[in-house]
N, C-alpha and C positions, 0 to 999 in steps of 0.2 A: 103503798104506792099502787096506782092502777095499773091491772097485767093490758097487753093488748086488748085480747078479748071482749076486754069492757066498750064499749061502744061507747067514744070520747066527739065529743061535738066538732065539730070541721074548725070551728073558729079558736079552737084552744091549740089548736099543731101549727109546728112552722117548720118549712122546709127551708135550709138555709146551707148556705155551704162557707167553706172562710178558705180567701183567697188573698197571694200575696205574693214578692216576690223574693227569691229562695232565703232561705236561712232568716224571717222575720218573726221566727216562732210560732206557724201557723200548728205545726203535730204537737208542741209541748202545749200551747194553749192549747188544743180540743182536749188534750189529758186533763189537763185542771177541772174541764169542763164536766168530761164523762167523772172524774174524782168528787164531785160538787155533787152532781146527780146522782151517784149512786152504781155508776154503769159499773168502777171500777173500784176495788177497795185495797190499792198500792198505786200513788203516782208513778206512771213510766215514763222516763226521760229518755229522749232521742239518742242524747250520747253517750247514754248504757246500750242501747240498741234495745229497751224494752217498752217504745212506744206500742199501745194499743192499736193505733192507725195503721203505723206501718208495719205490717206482719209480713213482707217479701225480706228474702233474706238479705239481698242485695238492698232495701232500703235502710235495714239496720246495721249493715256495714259501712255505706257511703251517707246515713246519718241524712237522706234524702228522703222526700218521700215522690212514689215515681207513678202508683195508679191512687185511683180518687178510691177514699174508704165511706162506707156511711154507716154510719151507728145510729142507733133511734134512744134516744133517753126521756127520761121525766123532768121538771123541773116544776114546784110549785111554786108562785105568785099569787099575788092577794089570794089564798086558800083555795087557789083551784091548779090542779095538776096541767100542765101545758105538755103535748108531746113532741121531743125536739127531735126531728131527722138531720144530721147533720154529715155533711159532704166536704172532706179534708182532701183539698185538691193539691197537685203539683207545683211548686213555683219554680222549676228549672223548665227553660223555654225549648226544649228538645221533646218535652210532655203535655203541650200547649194544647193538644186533642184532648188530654183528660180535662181542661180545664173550660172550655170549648162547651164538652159535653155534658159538663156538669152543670155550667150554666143553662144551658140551655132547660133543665126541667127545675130550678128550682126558684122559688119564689122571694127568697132577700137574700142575702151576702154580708157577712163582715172581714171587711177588709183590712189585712193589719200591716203594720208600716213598723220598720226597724227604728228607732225613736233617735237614733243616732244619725242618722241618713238621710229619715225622711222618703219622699219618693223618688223609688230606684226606677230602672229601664223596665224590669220586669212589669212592677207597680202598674206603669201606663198601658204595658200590654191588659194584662188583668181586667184595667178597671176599663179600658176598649171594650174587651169581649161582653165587660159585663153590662157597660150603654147599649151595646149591640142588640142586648134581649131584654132591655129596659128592667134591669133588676134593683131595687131596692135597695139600700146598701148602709150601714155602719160602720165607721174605721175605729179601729184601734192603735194606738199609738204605744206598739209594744219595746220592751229594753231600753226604757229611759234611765230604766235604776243603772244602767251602765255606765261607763264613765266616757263623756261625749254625747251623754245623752239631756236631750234639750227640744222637749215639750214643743214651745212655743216657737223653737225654730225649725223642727221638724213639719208641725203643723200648718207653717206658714209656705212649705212647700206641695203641701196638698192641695191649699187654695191658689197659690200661685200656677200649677203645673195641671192640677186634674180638673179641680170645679169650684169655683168661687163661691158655690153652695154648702162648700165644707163648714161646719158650724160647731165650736166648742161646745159641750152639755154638762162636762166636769172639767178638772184643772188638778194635776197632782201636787203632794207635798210633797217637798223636799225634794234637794236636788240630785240625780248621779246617785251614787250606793244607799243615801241618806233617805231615800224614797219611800214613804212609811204609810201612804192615804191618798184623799183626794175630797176635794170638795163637788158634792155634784149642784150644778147653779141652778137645777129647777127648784132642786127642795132646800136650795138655801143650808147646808147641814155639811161637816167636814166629817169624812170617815176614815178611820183608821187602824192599820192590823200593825202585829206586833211579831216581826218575822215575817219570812215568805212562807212558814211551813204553819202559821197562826191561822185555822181555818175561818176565823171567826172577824167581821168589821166590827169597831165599837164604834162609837156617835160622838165625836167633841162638837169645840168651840171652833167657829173656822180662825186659823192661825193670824191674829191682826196685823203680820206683813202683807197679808195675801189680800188683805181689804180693798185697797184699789184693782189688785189685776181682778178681782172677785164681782168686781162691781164695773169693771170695761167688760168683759167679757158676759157679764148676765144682762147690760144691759144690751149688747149685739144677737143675741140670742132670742130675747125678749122681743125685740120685732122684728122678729122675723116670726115666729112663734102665731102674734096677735094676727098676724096677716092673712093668718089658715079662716077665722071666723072673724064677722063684722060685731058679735057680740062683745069677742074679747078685745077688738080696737078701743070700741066703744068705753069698757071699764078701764084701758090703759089710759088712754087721752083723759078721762074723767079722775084719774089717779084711785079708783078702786082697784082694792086686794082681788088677782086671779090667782084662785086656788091652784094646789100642784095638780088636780085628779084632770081640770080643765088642761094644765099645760101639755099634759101628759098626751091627752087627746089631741090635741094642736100637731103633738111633738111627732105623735101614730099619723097622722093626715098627712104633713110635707115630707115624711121619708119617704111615706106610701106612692104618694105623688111625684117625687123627684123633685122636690120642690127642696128637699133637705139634706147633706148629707151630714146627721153628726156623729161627732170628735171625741172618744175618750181617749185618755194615756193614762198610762199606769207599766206594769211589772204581770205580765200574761200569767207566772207562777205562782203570784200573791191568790190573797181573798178576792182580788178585784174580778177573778173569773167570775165571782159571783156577782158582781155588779152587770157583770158583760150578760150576765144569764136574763138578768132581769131584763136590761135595755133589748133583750132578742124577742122578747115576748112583747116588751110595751111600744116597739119602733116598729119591728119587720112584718110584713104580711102574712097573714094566716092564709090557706088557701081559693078561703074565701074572699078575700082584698083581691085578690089579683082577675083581671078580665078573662073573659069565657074564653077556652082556647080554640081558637079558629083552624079549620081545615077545608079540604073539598070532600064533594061527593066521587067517587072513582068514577060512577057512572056518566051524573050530566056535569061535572067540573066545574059544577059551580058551588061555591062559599056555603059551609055551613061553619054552627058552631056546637061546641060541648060547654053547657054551664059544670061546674062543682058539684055536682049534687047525686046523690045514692039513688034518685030515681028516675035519673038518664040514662043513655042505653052506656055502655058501657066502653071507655076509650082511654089507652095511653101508649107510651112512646118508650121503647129499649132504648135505653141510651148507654149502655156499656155491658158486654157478654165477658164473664171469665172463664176460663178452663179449670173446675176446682177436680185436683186428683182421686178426690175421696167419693164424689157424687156425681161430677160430668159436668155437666152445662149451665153457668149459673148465667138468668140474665137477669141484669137489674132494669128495673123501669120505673116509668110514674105514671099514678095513677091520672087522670085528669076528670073523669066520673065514671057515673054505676059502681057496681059492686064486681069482684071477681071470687069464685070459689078453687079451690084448690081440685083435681081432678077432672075439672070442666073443658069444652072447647072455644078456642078464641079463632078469629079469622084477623092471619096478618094481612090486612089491604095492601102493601106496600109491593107483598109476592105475589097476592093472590093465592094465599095459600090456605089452609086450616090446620091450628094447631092442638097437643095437646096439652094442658095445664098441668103438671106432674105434683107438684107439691108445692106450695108459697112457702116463704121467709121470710124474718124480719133478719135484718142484718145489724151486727151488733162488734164490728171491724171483721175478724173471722171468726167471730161464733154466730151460731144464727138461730132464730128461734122458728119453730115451725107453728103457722098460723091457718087457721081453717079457710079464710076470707081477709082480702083486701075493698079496701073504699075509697071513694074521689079521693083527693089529697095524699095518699101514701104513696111514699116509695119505698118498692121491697122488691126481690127477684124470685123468679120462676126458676125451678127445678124440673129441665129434660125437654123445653123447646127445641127441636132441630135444626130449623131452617130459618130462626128470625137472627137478624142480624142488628148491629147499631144504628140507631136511627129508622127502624120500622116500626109502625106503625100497627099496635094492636085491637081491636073491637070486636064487637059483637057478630055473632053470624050473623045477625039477619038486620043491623042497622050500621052500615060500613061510611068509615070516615078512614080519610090520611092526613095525615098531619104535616106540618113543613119538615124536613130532613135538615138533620145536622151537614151543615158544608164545614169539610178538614182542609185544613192546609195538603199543599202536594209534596210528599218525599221531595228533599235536594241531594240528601247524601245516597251512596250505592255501594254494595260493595259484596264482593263472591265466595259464597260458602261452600265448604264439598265437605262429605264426611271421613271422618282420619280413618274409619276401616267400615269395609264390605256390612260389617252387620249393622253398621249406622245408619245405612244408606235410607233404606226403607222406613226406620223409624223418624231422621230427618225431615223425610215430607211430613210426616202426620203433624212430628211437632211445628215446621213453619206455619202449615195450613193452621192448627189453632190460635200460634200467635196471632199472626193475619186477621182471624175471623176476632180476635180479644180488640186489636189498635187499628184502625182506620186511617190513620199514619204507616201503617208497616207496610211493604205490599211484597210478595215474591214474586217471582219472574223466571222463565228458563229460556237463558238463549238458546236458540233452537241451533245459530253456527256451530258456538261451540262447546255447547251441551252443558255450560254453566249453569249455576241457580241463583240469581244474584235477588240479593234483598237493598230495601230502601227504605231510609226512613228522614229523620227529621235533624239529627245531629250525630258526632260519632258516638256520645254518649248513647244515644237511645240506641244505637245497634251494638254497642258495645254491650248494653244491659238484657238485647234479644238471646244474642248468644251464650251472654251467663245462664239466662232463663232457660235455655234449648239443652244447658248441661246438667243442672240443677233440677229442673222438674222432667225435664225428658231423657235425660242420661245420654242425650249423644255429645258426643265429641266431632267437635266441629274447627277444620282450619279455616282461617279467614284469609282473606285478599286484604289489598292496601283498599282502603277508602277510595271511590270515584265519583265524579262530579259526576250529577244526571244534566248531563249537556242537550239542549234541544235545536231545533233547528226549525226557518220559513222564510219567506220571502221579502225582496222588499219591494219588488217591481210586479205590472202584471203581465201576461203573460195570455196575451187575446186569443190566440187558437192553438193549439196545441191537438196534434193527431194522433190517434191510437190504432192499428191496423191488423189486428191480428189472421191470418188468414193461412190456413193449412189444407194439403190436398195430398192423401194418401190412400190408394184404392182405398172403395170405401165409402162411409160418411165422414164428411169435410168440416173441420171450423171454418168460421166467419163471426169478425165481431169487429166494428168499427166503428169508431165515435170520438167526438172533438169537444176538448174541453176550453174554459177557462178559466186561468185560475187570479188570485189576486189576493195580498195580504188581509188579514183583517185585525180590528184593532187588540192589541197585546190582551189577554186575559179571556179574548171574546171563541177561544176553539176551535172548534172545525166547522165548517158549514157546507151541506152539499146542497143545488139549487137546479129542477130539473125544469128547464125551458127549451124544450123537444117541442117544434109544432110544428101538424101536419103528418103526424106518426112516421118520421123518417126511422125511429126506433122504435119496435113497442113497446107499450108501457112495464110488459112482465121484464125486460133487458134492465130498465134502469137501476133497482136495488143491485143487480150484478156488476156494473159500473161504478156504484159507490162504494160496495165492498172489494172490487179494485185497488182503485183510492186507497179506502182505509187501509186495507194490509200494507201499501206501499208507503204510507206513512209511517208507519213505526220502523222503517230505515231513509234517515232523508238521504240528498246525494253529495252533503259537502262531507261528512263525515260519520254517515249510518246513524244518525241520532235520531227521536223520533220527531214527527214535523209537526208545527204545533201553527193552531192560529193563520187559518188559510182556508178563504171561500171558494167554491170550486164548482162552475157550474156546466154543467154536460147542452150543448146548446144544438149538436148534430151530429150527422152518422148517416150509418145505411146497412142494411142487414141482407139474409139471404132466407131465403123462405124456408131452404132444407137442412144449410150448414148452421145456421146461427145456434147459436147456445149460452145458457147463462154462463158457464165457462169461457167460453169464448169472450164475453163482452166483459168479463172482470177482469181476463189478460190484454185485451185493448184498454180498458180504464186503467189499468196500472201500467199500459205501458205510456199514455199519455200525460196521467201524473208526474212520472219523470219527465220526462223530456220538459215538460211544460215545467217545473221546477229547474232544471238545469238553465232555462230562457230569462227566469226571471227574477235573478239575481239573488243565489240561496246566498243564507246566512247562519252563521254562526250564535247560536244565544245561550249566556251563562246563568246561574245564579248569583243573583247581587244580594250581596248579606249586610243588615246592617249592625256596623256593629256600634258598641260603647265599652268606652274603657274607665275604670277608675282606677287612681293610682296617686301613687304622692307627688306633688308638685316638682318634687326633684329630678321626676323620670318623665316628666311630658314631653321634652324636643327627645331624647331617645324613642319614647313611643312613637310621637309622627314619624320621626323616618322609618320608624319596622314598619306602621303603616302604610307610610306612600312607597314604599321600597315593593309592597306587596299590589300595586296598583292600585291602593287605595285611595279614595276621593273624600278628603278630611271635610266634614260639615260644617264643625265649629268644635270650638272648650269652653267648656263654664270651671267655675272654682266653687266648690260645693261645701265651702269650709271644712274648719278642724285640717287644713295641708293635705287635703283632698282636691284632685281635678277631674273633670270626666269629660272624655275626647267622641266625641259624636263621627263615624264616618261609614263610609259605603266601601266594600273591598270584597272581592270577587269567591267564590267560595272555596275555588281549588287554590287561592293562595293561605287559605286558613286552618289548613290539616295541620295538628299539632302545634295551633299558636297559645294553644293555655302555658304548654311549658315555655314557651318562648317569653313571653310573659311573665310568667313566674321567675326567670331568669332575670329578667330584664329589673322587676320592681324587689327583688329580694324578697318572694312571696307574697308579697302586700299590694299587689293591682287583682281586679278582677276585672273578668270582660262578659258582654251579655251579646249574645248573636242570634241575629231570627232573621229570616228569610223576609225581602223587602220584593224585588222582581226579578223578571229574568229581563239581560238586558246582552245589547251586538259584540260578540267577542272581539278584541283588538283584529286587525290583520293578520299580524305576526304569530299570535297564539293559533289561531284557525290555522295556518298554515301547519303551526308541528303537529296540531292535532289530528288534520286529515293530511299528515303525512304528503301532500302536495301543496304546490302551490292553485288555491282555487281562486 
């Protein structure tokens, strides 16, 4: 097998990541994976706790997997070696940043699907993110061998629910435990293994029950196929034989394109990984498929781009930094061209900074190989960067590009940590501070009232999994607080002039700072806006930033209940200064004293997070779940009946009524409901809630 070193052509690598929603077998399939190629030589299964992927300790305890791993393998096709990077991402929606981020650098996806189920809540966020960055994509239709498992009606929810571009390319044998092969309908040819632990496919007869579904389904496939080239029309309509090497090519064009998404099923544990190996090399894009990645110039802000290629200047994009205990600083990245050496300097445009190169890796779960040079198409991580963070941008010193940045979701949950003794104290920050700088989801905070440290992140799980992590790799012992809603706060009226007047006289020099805002909501999502329409220089122009840093600070306490104010244009329209008192001090205690006031005029409000949830469960406990739902202010959507005495309850329900609704649930369904929760908006808190919250009536 080819070591890295060997200089492998752009077009033989695929970066690819396999995404899904939780528990669809996405970490025991990459195990088959890396067990086929060579990476591994003992399958690790999840619920021994000895998957290769997930080497946190807490994923082989809770049997999750919680950051995105990549491993780089070989896999040979028609006798040429292909190099697979692959990216085993999260499917709990508390981890939806890893998933995020992972799409965001890689070039195809396969997507795998419980074959029982079909597409779950998770599924549709997933395969969102991954329209979002026009990625490529492959499904598998994994644990049909299970019992309730059913191909054709799993599948039928992928076309119905995600993209009617979903496309059979195989069809398994046999149904539930009896699941023994698959016919694949390009090459016409049934394959089959013998056991899940049978490394080897043999070649039959396709099974003559399967004749007709064998021939509805190749011929749906078939044109769609012929559509990619007007040659292959042309030999269909004329009833000429199209070879497989032709279809194959067709079949590489409409994935590439989005023109395709196809459909295997099978048993993720079987030989079939090896089918899934091949269709990765013959469907998903190599580095070179995918278009030049676009950025600006720092300087004149205008559009350049980076082609693929080792003799471009040199550019790519961190997209996840860990904290490894044994070496420091790992960040992963992807290449997008030139070349990179190890001990060299890159300049992060994103800081404006210059960094140094310490050592590259290939990443291989947690082991890693140490490599002298990276090239366009790879992704591998830097050892001993300081200052670059997720989503910056790396290149050349002397030909600078930035690239688009990853946008995360915003923390909902919050909740306050202290250390259980004095000597925790100090090691405590260091470890938030690395968390923080690892998730882009996480963020830490110190109230400055009352000298708390409160952390935020995306669900209780993920803060429940910081603080294993804070005891675990950083040895503090940390008490927790109850969970709190990150409750926000703005307006809904405006609010035409509003005064700020600060003015102080004590032998001496004098303040003086004075100036009239207005303010006015702006639409939900849209942030802050400050807008200076000063004319006639009733203020100078050096006062105004002291005016909006006014502002700002006063926002992060609003006045219905100290929450931070979100979503409100505000614009400084007049004033009047003094020649000798004025001060930028002064004019930011006028700007925040007129932010309130002028917030108190026009009509603050209360705003929560609205979560959306879903529920599955058995059809015997659906009127018990809507009322724990609407009992919780929840605004029921709709139910479907998703077969097999399954239903799933679609609703909207506020997020402080959702602490601790898993075991409520669980109580409720006798184990056997799940529910999937993701942050939808923030939306106007009832009255009555506002009122206990800020403690008056406002």
């Amino acid at each position: 097998m080819e070591t890295y070193n060997i200089k492998m052509p752009l077009e033989l690598v695929r970066n690819i990541g396999i995404i899904a929603h939780i528990d669809a077998g996405k970490t025991t399939t990459t195990e088959r994976l890396l067990f086929f190629t060579g990476q591994t030589h003992k399958i690790g299964e999840v619920h021994d706790g000895a998957a290769t992927t997930d080497f946190m300790e807490q994923e082989q305890e809770r049997g999750i997997t919680i950051m995105s791993a990549a491993v780089t393998c070989f896999w040979e096709y028609k006798k040429k070696d292909h190099r697979i990077n692959i990216i085993d991402t999260p499917g709990h929606v508390d981890f939806t940043a890893e998933v995020e981020r992972s799409l965001r650098v890689l070039d195809g996806a396969v997507v795998l699907f419980d074959g029982r189920k079909g597409v779950e809540p998770q599924s549709e966020t997933v395969w969102r993110q991954a329209n979002k960055y026009n990625v490529p994509r492959i499904c598998f239709m994994n644990k049909i061998n299970l019992i309730g498992g059913d191909f054709e009606k799993s599948f039928g929810t992928i076309k119905e629910r995600l993209s009617p571009k979903a496309t059979a390319i195989n069809l398994p044998i046999g149904r539930e435990t009896e699941l023994n092969g698959y016919v694949d309908l390009i090459q016409m040819k049934a394959y089959q293994y013998d056991g899940i632990d049978s490394p080897e496919l043999v070649e039959r007869e396709i099974p003559e029950e399967m004749n007709d579904m064998v021939k509805k389904y190749r011929e749906i496939l078939l044109e769609k196929l012929v559509e990619q080239e007007d040659s292959l029309m042309e030999k269909y309509f004329a009833g000429e034989e199209i070879t497989v090497d032709e279809l194959y090519g067709a079949l590489r064009k409409a994935t590439i394109a989005g023109d395709m998404y196809p459909v295997m099923g099978g048993d993720g544990r079987s030989a079939m990984a090896r089918t899934l190996l091949d269709y990765i090399t013959i469907c998903l894009p190599s580095p070179l498929d995918v278009p030049a990645i676009k950025g600006i110039d720092p300087k004149t802000k205008e559009e350049i781009e980076r082609k693929p290629d080792e003799n471009e200047p040199f550019s790519s994009l961190v997209f996840k930094i860990v904290s490894d205990p044994h070496i420091g600083t790992l960040s992963y990245f992807r290449m997008y061209s030139g070349t990179l050496k190890a001990g060299s300097y890159v300049y992060n445009s994103t800081k404006g900074i210059r960094e140094r190169v310490g050592r590259l890796v290939l990443m291989h779960a947690d082991d890693r190989e140490e490599v002298d040079m990276l090239r366009a198409g790879d992704i591998g991580a830097i050892v001993g960067l300081k200052d670059s963070t997720t989503g910056d941008t790396l290149c050349d010193e002397k030909e600078h590009i930035i690239l688009e940045q990853i946008v995360f979701a915003v923390p909902v949950v919050s909740q306050a940590v202290e250390p259980a003794t004095k000597s925790d104290e100090e090691k405590m920050g260091t470890a938030l501070a690395k968390l923080a700088k690892e998730d882009p989801t996480f963020k830490v905070e110190t109230n400055h009232e009352t000298g708390q440290t409160i952390i935020s992140g995306m669900g209780e799980l993920h803060l429940e999994i910081m603080v294993d992590r804070m005891k675990r790799e950083f040895n503090v012992i940390a008490n927790v607080g109850k969970p709190q809603v990150a409750y926000r706060e703005t307006i809904k009226n405006i609010c035409e002039e509003s005064e700020g007047r600060y003015v102080k006289q004590s032998g001496g020099k004098g303040q003086y700072g004075h100036c009239w805002l207005k303010l006015e909501p702006n639409q939900a999502g849209k942030g802050f806006e400050f807008v200076n329409a000063i004319k006639g220089g009733s203020i100078p122009k050096e006062f105004i930033p002291s005016i909006q840093k006014g502002v700002v600070e006063s926002m992060k306490s609003g006045v219905v209940a100290g929450y931070p104010v979100v979503d409100i244009k505000v614009t400084v329209y007049d004033g009047s200064y003094h020649e000798v008192d004025s001060s930028e001090s002064a004019f930011k205690v006028a700007g925040s004293m007129a932010f309130k006031s002028g917030c108190k005029r026009a009509k603050p409000i209360l705003l929560e997070p609205l979560m959306k949830v879903e529920v599955e469960m058995p059809d015997a406990n659906m009127g018990d779940i809507t009322a724990s739902l609407s009992s919780k202010r929840g605004q029921i959507q709709g139910s479907e009946s998703i077969g097999n005495g399954i239903t799933l309850v679609k609703a909207f329900v506020p997020l402080a009524e959702l602490f601790g609704y898993t075991s409520e649930l669980r109580s409720i369904t006798s184990g056997r409901g799940s529910a999937n929760v993701e942050f939808e908006k923030y939306s106007e808190v009832p009255k009555s809630v506002t009122e206990e919250l800020s403690g008056s009536d406002v």
